[in-house]
N, CA, C and O atoms as a GROMACS GRO file, in nm:
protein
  428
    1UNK      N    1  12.690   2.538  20.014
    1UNK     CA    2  12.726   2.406  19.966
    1UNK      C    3  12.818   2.340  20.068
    1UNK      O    4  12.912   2.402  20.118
    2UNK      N    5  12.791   2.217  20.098
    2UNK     CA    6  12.851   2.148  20.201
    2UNK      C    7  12.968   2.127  20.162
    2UNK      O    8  12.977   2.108  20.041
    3UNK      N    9  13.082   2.123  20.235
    3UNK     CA   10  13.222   2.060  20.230
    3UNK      C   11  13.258   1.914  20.267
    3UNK      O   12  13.260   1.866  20.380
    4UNK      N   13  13.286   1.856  20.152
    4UNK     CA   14  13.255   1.763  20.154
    4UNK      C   15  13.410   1.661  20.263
    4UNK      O   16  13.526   1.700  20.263
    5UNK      N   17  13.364   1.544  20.334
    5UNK     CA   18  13.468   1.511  20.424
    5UNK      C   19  13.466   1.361  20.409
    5UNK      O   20  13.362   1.297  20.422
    6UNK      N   21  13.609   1.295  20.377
    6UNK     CA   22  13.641   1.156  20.386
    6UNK      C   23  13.640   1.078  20.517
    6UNK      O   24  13.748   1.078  20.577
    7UNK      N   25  13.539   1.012  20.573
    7UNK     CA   26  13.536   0.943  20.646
    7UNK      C   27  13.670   0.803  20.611
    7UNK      O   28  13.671   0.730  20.512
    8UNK      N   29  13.776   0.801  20.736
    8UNK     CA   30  13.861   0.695  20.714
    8UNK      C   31  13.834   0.578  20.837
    8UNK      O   32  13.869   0.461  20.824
    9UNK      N   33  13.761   0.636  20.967
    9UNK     CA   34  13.771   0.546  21.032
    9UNK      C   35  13.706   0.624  21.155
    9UNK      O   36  13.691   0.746  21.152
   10UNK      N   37  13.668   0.540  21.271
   10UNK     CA   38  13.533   0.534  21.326
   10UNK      C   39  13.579   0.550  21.482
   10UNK      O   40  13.688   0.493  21.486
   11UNK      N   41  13.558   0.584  21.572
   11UNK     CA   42  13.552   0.520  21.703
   11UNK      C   43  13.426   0.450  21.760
   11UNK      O   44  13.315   0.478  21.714
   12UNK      N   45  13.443   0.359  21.861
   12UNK     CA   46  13.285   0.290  21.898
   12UNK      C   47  13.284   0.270  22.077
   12UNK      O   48  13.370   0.257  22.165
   13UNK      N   49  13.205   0.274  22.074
   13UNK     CA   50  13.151   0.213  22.219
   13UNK      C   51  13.158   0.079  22.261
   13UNK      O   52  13.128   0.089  22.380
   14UNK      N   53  13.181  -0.060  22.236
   14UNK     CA   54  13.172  -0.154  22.288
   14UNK      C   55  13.016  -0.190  22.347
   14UNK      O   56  12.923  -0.256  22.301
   15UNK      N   57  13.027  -0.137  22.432
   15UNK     CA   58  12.908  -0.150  22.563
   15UNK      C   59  12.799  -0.102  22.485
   15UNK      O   60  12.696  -0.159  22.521
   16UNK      N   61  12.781  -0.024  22.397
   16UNK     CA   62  12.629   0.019  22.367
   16UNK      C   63  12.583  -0.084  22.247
   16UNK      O   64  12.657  -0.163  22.189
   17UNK      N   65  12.472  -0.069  22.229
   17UNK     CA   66  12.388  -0.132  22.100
   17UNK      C   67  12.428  -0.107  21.981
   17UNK      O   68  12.454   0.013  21.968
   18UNK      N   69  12.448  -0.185  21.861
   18UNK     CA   70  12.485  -0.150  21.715
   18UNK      C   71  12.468  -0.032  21.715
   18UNK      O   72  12.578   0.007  21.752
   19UNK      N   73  12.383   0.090  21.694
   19UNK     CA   74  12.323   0.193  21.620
   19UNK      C   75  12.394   0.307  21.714
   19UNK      O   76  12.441   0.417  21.684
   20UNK      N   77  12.383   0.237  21.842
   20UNK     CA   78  12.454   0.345  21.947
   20UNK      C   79  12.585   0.311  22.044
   20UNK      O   80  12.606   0.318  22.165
   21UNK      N   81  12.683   0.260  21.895
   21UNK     CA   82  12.828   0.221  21.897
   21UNK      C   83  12.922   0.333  21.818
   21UNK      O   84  13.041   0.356  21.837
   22UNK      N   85  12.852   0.382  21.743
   22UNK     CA   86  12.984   0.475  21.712
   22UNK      C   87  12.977   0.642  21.799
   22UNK      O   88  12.870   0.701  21.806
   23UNK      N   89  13.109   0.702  21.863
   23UNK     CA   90  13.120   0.756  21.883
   23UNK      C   91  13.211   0.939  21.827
   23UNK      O   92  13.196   1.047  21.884
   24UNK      N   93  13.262   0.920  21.754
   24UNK     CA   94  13.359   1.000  21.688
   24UNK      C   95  13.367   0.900  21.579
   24UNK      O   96  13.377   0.778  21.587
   25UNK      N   97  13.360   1.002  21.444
   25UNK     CA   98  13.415   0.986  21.303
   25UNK      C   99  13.534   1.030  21.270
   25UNK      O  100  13.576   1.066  21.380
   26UNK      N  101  13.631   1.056  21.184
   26UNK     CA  102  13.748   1.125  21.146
   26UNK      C  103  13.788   1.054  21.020
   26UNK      O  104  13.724   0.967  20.960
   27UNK      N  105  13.898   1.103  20.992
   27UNK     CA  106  13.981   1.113  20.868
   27UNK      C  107  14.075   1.231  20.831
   27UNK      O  108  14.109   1.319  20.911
   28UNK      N  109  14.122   1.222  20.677
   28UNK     CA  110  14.253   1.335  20.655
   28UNK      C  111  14.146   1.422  20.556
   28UNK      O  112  14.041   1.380  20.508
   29UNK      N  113  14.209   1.557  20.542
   29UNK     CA  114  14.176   1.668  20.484
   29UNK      C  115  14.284   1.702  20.416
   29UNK      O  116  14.314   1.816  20.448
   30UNK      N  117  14.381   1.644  20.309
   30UNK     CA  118  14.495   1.713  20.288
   30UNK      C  119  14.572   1.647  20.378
   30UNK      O  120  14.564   1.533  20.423
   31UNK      N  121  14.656   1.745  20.398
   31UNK     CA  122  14.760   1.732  20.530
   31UNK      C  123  14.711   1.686  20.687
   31UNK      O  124  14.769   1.619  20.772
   32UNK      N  125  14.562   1.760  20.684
   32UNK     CA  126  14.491   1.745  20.838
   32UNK      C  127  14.441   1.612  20.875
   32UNK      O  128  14.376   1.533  20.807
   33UNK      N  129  14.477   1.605  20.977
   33UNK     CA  130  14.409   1.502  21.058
   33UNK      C  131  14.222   1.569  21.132
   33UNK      O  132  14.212   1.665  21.208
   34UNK      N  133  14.143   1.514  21.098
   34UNK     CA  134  14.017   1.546  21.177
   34UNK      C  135  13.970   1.478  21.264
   34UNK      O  136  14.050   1.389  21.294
   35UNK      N  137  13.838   1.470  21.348
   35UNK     CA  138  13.800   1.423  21.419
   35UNK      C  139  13.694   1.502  21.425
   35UNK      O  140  13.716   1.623  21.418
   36UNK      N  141  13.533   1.446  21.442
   36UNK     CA  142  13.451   1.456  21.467
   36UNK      C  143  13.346   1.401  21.549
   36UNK      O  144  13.270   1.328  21.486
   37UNK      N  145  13.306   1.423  21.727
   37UNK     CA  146  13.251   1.390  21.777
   37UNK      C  147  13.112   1.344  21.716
   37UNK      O  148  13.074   1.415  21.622
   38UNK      N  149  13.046   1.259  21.744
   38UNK     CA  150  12.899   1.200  21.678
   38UNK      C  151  12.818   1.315  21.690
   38UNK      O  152  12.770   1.347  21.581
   39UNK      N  153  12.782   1.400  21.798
   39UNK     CA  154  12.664   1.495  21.739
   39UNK      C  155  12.720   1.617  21.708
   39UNK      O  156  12.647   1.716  21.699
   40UNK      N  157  12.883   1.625  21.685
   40UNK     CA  158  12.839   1.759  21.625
   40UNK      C  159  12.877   1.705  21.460
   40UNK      O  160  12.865   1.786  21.368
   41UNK      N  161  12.916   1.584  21.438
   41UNK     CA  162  12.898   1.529  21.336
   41UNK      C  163  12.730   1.536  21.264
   41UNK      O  164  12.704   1.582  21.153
   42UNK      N  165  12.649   1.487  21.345
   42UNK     CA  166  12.507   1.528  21.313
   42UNK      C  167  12.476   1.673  21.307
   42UNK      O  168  12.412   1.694  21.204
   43UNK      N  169  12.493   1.764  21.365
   43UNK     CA  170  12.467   1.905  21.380
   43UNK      C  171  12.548   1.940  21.204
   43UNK      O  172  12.492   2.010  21.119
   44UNK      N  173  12.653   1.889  21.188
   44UNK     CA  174  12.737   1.978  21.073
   44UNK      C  175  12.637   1.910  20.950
   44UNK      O  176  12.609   1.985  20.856
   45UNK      N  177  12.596   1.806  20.947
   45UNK     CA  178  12.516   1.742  20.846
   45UNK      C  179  12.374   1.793  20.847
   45UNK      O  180  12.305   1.778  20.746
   46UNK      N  181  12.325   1.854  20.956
   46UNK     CA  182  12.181   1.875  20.951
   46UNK      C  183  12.213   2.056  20.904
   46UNK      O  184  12.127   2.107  20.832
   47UNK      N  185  12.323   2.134  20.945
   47UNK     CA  186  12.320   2.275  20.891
   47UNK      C  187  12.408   2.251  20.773
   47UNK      O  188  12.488   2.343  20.786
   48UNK      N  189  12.439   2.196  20.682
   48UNK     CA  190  12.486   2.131  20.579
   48UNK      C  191  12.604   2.223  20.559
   48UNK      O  192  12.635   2.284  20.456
   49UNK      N  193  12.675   2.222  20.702
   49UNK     CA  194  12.817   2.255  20.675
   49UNK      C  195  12.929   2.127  20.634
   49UNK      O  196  13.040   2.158  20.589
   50UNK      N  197  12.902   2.024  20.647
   50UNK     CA  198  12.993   1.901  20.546
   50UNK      C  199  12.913   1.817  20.514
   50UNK      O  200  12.804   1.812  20.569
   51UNK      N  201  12.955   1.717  20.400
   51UNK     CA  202  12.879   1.644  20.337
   51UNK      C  203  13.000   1.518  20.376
   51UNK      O  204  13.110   1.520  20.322
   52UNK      N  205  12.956   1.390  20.494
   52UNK     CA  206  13.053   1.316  20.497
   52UNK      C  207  13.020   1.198  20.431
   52UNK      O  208  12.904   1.159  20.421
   53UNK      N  209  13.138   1.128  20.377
   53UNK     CA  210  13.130   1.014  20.293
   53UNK      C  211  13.238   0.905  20.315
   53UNK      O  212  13.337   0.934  20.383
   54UNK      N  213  13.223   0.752  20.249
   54UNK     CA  214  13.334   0.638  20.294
   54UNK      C  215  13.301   0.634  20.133
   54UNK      O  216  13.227   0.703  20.061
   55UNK      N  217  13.409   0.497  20.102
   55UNK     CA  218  13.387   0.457  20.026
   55UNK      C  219  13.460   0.262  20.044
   55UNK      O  220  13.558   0.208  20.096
   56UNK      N  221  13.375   0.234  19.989
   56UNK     CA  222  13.390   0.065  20.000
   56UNK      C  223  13.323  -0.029  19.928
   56UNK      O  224  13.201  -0.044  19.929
   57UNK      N  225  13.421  -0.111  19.850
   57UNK     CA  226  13.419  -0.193  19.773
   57UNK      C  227  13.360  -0.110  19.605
   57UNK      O  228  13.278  -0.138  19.517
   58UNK      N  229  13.470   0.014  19.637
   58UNK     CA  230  13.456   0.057  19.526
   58UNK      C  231  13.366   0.141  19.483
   58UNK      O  232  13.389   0.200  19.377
   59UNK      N  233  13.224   0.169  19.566
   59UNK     CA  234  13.146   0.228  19.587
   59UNK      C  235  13.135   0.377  19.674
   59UNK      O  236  13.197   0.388  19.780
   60UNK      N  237  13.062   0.476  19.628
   60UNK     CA  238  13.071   0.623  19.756
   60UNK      C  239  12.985   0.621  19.802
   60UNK      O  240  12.886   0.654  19.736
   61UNK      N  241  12.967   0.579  19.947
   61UNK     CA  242  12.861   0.558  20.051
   61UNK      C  243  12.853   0.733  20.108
   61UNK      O  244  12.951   0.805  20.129
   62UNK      N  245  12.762   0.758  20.119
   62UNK     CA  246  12.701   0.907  20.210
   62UNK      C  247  12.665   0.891  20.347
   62UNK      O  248  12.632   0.776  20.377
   63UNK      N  249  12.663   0.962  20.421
   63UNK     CA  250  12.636   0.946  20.574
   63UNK      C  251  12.476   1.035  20.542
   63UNK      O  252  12.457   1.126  20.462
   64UNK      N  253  12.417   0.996  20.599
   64UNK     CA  254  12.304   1.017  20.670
   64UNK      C  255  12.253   0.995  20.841
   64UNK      O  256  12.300   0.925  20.931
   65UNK      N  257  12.111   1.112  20.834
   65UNK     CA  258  12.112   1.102  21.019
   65UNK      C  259  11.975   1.035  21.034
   65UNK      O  260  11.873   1.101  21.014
   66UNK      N  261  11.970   0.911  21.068
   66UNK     CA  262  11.849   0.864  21.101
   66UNK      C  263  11.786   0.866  21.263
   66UNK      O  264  11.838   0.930  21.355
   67UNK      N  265  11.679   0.793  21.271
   67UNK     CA  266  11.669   0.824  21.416
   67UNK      C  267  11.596   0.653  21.476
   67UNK      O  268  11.539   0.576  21.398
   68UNK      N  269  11.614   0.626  21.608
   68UNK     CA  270  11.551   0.537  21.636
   68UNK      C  271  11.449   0.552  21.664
   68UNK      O  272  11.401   0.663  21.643
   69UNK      N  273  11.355   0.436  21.733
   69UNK     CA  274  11.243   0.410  21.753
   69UNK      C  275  11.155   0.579  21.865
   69UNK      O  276  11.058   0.654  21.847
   70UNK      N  277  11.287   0.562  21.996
   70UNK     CA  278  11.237   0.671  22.096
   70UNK      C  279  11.352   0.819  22.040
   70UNK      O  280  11.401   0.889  22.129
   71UNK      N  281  11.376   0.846  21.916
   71UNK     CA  282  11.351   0.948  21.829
   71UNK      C  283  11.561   0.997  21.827
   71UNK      O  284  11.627   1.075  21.758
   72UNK      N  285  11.586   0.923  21.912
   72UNK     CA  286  11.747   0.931  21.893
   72UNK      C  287  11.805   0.984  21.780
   72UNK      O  288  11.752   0.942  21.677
   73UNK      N  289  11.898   1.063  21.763
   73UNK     CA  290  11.930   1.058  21.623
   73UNK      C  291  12.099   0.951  21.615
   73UNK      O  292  12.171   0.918  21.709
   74UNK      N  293  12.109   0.932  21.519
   74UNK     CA  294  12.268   0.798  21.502
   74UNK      C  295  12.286   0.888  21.321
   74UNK      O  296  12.205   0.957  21.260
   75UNK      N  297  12.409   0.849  21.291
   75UNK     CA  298  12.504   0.819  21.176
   75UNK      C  299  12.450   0.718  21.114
   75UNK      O  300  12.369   0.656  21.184
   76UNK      N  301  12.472   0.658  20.948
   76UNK     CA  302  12.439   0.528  20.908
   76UNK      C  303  12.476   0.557  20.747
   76UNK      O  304  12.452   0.665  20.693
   77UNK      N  305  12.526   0.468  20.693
   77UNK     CA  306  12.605   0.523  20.546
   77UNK      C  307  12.440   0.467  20.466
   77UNK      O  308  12.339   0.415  20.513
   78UNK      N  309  12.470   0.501  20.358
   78UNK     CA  310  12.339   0.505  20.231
   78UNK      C  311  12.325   0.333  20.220
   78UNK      O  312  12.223   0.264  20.225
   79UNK      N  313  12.447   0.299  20.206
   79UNK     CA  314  12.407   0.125  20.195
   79UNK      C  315  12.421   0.049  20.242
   79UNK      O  316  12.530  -0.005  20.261
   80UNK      N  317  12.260  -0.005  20.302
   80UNK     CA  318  12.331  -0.079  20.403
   80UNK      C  319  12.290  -0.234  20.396
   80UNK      O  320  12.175  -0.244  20.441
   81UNK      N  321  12.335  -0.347  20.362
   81UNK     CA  322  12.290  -0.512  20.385
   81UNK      C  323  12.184  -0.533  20.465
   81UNK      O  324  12.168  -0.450  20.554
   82UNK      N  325  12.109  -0.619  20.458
   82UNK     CA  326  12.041  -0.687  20.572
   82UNK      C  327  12.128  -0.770  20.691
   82UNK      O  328  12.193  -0.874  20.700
   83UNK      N  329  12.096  -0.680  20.760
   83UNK     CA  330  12.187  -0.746  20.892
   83UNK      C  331  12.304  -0.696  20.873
   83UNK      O  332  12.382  -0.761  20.943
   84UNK      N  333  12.360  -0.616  20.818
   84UNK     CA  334  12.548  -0.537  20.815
   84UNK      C  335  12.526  -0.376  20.792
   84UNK      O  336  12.490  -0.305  20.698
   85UNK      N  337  12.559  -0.362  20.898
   85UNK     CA  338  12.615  -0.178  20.916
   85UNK      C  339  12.710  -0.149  20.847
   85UNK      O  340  12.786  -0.109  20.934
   86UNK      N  341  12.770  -0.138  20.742
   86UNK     CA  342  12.890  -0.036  20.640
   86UNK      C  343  12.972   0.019  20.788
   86UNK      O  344  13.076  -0.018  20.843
   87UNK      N  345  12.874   0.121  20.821
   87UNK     CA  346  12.933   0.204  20.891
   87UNK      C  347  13.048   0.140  21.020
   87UNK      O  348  13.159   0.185  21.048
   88UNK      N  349  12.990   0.046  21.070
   88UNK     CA  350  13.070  -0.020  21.150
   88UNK      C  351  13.205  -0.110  21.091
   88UNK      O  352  13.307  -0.141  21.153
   89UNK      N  353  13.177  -0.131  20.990
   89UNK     CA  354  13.305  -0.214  20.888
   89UNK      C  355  13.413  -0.101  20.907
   89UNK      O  356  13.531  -0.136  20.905
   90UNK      N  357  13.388   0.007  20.922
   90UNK     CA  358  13.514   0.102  20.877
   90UNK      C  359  13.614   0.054  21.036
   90UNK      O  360  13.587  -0.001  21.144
   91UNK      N  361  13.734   0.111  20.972
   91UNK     CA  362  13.866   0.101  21.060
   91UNK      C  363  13.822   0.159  21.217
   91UNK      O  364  13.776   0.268  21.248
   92UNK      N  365  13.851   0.054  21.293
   92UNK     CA  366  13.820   0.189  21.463
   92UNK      C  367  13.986   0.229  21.522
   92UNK      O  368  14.070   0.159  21.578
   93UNK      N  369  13.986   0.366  21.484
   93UNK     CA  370  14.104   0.417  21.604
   93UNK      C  371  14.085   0.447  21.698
   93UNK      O  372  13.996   0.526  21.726
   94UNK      N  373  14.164   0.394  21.781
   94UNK     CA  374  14.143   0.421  21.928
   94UNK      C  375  14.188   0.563  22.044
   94UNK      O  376  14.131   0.604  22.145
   95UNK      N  377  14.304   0.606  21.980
   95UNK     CA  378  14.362   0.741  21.986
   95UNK      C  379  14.311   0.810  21.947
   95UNK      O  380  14.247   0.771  21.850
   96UNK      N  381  14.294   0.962  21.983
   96UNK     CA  382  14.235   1.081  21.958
   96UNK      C  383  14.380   1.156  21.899
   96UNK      O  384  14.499   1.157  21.931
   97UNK      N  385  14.286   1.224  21.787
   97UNK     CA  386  14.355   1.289  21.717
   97UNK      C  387  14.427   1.450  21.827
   97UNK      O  388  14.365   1.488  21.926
   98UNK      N  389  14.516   1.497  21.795
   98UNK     CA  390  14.581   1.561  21.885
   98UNK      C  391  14.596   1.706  21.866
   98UNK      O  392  14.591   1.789  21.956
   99UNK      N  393  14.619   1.736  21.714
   99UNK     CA  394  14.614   1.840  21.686
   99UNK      C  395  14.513   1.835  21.558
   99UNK      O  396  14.491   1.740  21.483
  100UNK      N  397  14.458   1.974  21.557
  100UNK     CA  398  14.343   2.001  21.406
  100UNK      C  399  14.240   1.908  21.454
  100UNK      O  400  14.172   1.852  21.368
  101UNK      N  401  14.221   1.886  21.557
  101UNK     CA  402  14.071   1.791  21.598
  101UNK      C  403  13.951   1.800  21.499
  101UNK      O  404  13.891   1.700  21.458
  102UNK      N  405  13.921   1.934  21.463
  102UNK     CA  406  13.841   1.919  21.337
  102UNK      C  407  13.862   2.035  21.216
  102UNK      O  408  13.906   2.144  21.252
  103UNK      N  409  13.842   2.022  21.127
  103UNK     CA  410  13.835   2.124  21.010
  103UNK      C  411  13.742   2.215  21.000
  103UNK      O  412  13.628   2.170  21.002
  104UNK      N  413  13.756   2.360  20.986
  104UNK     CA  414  13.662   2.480  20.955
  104UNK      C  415  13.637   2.474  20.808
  104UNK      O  416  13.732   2.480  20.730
  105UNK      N  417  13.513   2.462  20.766
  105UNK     CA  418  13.536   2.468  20.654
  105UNK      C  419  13.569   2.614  20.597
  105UNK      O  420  13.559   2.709  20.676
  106UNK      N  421  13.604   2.635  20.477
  106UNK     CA  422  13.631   2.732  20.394
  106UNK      C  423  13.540   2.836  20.363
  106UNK      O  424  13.444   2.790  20.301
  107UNK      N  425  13.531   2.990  20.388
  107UNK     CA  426  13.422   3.074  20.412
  107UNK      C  427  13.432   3.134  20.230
  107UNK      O  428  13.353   3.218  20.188
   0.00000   0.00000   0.00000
């Protein structure tokens, strides 16, 4: 069973295309600070070692791994507008987390 993880805020790329703008996810665990690079963010979701989630406007959005056209895989929350990425709405920090970069989950 996946462990489930609060997405609080995003890092992005600037320079790349919507879908291939975010770079690192993170948020708190408790006390911890995390951080999760984008594919091993995908890797922990595809061996369903965490289950990551936001929540906005009151709603619990899920992360999912979709893929583009030439088979890429990207991040993308469950709901998404015509024409508005969720995922990109979230907070971008620009600093890297320093210590506890990411969480083990619980054996």
């Amino acid at each position: 069973m996946p462990t489930p993880l609060k997405v609080e805020w995003i890092k992005t790329d600037s320079d790349c295309p919507p879908h291939a703008q975010l770079t690192h996810i993170g948020g708190k665990a408790g006390e911890i600070d995390w951080e999760h690079a984008l594919p091993l963010a995908i890797q922990y979701l595809e061996q369903n070692t965490f289950l990551y989630y936001a929540t906005m406007g009151g709603q619990t959005l899920r992360f999912e791994i979709e893929r583009t056209s030439n088979g890429n895989k990207y991040l993308k929350l469950t709901a998404v507008k015509e024409g508005q990425d969720f995922l990109l709405m979230l907070p971008v920090r620009n600093e890297s987390v320093s210590l506890n970069a990411f969480v083990t989950p619980p054996r």
